[in-house]
C-alpha positions as CSV (number, residue, x, y, z in Angstrom):
1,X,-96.5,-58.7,11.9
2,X,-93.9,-61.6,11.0
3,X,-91.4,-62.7,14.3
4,X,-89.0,-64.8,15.1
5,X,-87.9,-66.2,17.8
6,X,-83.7,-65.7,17.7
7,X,-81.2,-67.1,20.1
8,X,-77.3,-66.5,20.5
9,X,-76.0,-69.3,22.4
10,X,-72.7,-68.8,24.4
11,X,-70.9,-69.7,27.2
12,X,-71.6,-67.5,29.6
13,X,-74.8,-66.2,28.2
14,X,-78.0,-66.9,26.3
15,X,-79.1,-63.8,24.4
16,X,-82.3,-63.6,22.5
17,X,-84.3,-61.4,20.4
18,X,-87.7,-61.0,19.1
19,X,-87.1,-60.0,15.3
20,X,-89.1,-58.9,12.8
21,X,-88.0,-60.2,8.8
22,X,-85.8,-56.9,8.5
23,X,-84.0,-58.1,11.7
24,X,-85.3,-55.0,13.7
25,X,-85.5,-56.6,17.1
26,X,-88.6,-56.1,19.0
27,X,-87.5,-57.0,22.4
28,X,-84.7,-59.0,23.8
29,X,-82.8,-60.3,26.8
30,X,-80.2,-62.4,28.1
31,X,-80.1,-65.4,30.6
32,X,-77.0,-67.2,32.4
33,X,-76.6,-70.7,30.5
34,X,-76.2,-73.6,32.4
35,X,-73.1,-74.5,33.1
36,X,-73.8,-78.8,32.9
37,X,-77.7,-79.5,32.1
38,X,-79.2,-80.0,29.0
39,X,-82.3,-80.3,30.7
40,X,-82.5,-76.7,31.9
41,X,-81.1,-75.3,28.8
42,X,-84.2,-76.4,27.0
43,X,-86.8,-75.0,30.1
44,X,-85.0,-72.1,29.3
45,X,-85.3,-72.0,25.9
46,X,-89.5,-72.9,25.9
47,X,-90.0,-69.9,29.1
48,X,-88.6,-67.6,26.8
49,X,-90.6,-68.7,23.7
50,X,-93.8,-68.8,26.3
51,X,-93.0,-64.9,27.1
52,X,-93.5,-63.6,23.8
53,X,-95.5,-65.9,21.7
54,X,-99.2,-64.3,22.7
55,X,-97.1,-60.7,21.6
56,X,-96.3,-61.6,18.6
57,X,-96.7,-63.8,15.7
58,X,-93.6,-66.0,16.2
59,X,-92.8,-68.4,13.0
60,X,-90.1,-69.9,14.1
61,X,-87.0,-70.6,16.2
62,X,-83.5,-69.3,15.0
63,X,-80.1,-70.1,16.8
64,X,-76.3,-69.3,17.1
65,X,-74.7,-71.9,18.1
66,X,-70.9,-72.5,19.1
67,X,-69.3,-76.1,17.5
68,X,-69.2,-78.0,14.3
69,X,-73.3,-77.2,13.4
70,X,-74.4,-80.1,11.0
71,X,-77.0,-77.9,9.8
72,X,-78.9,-80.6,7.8
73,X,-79.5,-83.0,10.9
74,X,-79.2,-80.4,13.8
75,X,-76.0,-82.4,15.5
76,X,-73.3,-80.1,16.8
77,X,-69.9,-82.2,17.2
78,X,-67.0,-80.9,17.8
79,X,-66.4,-79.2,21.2
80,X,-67.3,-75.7,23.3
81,X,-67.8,-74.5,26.5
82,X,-71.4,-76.0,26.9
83,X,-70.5,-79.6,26.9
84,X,-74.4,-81.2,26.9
85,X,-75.0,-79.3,23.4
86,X,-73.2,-81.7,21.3
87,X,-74.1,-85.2,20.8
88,X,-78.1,-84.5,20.6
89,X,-80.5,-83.2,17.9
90,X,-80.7,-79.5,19.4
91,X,-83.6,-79.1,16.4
92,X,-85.6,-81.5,17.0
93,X,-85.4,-81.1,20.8
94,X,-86.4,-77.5,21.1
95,X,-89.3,-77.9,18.3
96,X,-91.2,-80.9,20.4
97,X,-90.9,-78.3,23.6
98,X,-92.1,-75.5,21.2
99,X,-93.9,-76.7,18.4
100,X,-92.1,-74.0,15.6
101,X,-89.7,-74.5,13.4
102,X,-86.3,-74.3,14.2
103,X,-82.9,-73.6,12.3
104,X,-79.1,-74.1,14.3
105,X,-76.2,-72.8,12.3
106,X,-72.5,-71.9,13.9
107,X,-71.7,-68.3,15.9
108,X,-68.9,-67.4,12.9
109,X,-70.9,-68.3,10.5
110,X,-74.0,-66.3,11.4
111,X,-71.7,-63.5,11.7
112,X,-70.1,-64.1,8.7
113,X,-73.8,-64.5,7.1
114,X,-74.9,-61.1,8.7
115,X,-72.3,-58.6,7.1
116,X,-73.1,-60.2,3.7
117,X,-77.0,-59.5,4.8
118,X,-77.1,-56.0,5.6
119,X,-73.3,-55.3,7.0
120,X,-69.9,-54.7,6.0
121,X,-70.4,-57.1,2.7
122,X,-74.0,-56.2,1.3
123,X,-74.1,-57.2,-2.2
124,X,-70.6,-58.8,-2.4
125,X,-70.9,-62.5,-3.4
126,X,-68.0,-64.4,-2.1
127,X,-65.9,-62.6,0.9
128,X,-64.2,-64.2,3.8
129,X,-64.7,-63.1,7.8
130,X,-61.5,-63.8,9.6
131,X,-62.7,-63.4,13.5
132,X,-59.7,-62.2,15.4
133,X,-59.9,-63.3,19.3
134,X,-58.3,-65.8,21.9
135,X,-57.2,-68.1,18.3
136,X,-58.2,-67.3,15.0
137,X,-61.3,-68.8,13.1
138,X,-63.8,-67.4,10.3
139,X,-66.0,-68.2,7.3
140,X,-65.7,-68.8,3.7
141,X,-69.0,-67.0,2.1
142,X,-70.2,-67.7,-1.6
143,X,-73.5,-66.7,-2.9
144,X,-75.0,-65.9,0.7
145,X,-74.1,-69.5,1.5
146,X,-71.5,-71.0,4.1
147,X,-68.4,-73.2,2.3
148,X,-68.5,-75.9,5.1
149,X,-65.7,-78.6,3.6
150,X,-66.2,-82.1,4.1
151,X,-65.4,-82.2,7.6
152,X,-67.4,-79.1,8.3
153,X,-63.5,-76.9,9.1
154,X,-64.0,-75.0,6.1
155,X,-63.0,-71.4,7.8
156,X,-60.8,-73.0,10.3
157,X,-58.1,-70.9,9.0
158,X,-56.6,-70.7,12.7
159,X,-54.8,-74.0,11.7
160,X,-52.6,-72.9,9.0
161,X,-49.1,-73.5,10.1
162,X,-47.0,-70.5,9.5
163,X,-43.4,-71.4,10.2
164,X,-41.5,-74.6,10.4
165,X,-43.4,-76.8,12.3
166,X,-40.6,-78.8,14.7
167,X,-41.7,-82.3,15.5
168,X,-40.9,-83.7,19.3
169,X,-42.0,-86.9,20.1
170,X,-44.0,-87.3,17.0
171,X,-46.3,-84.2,17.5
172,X,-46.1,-81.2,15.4
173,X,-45.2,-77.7,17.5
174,X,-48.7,-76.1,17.7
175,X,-46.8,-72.6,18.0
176,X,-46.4,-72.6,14.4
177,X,-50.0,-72.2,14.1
178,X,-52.2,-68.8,13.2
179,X,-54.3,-69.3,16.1
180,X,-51.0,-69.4,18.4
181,X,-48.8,-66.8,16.3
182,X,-51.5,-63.9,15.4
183,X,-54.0,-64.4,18.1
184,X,-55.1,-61.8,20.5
185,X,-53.9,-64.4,23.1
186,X,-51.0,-64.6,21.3
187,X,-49.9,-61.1,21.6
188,X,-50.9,-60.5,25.0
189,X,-48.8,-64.2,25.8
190,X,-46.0,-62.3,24.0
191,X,-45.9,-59.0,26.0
192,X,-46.4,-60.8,29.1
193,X,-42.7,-62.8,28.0
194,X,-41.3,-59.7,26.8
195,X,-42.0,-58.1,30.7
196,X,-41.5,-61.3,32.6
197,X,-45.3,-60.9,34.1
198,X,-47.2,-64.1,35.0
199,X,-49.8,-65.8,31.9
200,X,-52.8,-63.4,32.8
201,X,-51.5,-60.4,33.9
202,X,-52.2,-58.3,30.8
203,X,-55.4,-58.1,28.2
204,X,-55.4,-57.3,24.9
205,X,-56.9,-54.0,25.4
206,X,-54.1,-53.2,28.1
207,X,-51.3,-54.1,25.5
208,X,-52.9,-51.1,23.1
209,X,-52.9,-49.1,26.4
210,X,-49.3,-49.7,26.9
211,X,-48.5,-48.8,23.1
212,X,-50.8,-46.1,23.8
213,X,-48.6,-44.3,26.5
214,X,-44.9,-45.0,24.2
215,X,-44.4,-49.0,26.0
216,X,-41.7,-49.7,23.4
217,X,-41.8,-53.4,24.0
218,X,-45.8,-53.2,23.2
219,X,-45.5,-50.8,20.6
220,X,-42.8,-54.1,19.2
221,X,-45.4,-56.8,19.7
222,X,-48.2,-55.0,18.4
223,X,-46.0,-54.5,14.9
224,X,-45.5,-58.1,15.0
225,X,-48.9,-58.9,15.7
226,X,-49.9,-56.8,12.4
227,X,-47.1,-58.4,10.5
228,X,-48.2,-62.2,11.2
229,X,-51.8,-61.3,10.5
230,X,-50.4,-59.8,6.9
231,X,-49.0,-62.7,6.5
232,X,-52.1,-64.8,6.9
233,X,-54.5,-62.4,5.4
234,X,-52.1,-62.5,2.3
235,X,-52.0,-66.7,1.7
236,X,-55.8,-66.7,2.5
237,X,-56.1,-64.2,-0.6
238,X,-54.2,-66.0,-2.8
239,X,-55.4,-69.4,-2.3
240,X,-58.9,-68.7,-2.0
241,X,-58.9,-64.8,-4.0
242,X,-62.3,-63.4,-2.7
243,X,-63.5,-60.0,-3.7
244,X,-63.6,-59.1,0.2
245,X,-62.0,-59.8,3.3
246,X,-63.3,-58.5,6.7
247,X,-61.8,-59.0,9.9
248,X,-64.0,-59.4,13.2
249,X,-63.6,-59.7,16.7
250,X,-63.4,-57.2,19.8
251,X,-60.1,-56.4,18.2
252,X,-61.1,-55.0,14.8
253,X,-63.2,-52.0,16.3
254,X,-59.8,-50.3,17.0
255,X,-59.3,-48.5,13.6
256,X,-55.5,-48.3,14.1
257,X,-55.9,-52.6,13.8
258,X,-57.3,-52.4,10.3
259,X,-54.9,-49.4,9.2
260,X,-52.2,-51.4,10.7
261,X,-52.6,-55.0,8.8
262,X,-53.3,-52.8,5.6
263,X,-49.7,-51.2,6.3
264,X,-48.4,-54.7,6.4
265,X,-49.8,-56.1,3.8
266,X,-49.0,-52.9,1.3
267,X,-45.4,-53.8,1.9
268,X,-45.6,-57.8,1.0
269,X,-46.8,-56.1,-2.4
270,X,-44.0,-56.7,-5.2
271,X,-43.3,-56.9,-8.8
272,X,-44.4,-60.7,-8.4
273,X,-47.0,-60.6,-5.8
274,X,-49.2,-57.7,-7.4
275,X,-52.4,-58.0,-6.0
276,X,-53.6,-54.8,-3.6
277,X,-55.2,-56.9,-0.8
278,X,-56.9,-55.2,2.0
279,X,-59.4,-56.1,5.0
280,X,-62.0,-53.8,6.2
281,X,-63.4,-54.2,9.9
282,X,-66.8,-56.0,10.5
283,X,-70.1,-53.6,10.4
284,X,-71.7,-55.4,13.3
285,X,-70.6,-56.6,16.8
286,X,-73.0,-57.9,20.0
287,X,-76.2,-58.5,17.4
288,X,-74.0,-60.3,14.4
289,X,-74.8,-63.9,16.0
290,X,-78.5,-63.3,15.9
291,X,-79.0,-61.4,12.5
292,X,-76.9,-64.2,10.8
293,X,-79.2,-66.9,12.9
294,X,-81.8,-65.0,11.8
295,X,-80.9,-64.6,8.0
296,X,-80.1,-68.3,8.3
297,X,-83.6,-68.8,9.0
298,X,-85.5,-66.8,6.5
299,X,-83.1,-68.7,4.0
300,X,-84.2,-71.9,4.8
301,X,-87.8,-71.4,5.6
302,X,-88.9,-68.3,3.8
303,X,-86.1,-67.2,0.9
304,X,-88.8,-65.0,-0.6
305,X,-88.2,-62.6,2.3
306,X,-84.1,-62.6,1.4
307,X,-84.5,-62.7,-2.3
């Protein structure tokens, strides 16, 4: 039987999975990943590949990876919480300790790639994941393929400025952004002002708590938080009108998040803005990174498997 070898990079673990083509994982694992050494990352990398290559018929190497993924060359650029990742040919390193094939492509875009795989949007062609966590990224999905951009921020709707960006000093006020308006961090940052706690006291599961038991103040910020994700959702469907837009995150498995944004964005529905536009939570969660990595793969090196 047909494996692969699939890896989800992040920053406090590296989680991998034996998968066969119909991304059935076989066995899988996590390891802590090194904080500062590029060196053990790959050891760690080539042990694991070691432990299961006389089980199974391993093709190749698949991996999520956090950053700006030049898929082409294997370069990450950009930044993340694994600093030694970015400025080397991850690729090309991890095939000379392995000797298979490998594929690199970015955490939001494999989950993004999944849902349209077997998730949440099977058999739509061009949808939009809008991942909802400490800021606000996503993907832009046509025809099973990723719209990168020309600088590779195609997706990076977290830097739409939504109010009247004030200038001081020459610098535009970041809190006009998505990311810093209709974050998760943003609404916990919110409550936290609201009830004069220190930055950190609360989490964004708390804040539902609180609403949860009749908080007033929370239940206040969590209407808020729906209404400046409305807002969002609704430019994003205008300018770019896909058929589907899905909203991810550890946020968006709380049904009451997606019935909430819906509720918002019913009432932003006029005699001039007539579109119904809705979102509809992710299918997957932990394993989107590594089927999208995975599908990734198969696309590249074997698109008779996807076809």
């Amino acid at each position: 039987m047909k494996a692969y070898m699939v890896f989800d990079v992040g920053g406090t673990y590296i989680k991998y999975s034996v998968m066969n083509e119909g991304a059935e994982k076989l066995a899988s694992g996590k390891v802590p990943t090194p904080q500062d050494d590029l060196e053990i990352f790959l050891e760690d990398i080539h042990n694991i590949v070691n432990e299961f290559e006389n089980a199974f018929d391993l093709r190749g190497i698949a991996i999520s990876s956090p950053g700006a993924v030049n898929t082409k060359t294997g370069f990450i650029g950009g930044a993340s919480a694994i600093p030694y990742i970015h400025g080397v040919c991850m690729t090309d390193l991890i095939r000379q300790r392995t000797g298979l094939p490998v594929t690199i492509e970015n955490d939001a875009n494999c989950a993004a790639l999944a849902e349209g795989w077997i998730g949440a949007a099977k058999d739509t062609d061009y949808y939009i994941c809008i991942v909802i966590g400490t800021g606000i990224g996503g993907s832009i999905v046509m025809n099973h393929s990723i719209l990168r951009g020309a600088n590779l921020h195609g997706g990076e709707f977290g830097y739409m400025i939504m109010n009247d960006a004030s200038r001081s000093s020459g610098k535009k006020d970041l809190q006009s952004t998505w990311s810093l308006t209709a974050s998760t961090r943003a609404l916990v940052t919110e409550l936290e002002a609201k009830k004069s706690l220190p930055m950190g006291t609360l989490t964004g599961e708390e804040v539902f708590h609180l609403a949860e038991s009749k908080d007033v103040a929370a239940q206040e910020s969590i209407r808020q938080f729906y209404k400046k994700l409305a807002i969002g959702i609704y430019n994003l469907q205008y300018s770019l009108d896909p058929e589907k837009i899905l909203i991810g995150g550890g946020i968006s498995k709380r049904k009451e998040v997606t019935e909430g944004i819906n509720a918002e964005l019913s009432l932003l529905k006029d005699d001039t803005s007539t579109l119904t536009i809705e979102v509809e939570a992710c299918q997957f969660d932990n394993d989107a990174n590594l089927i999208g990595a995975l599908f990734h793969f198969l696309k590249v090196h074997e698109p008779s498997i996807i076809s």
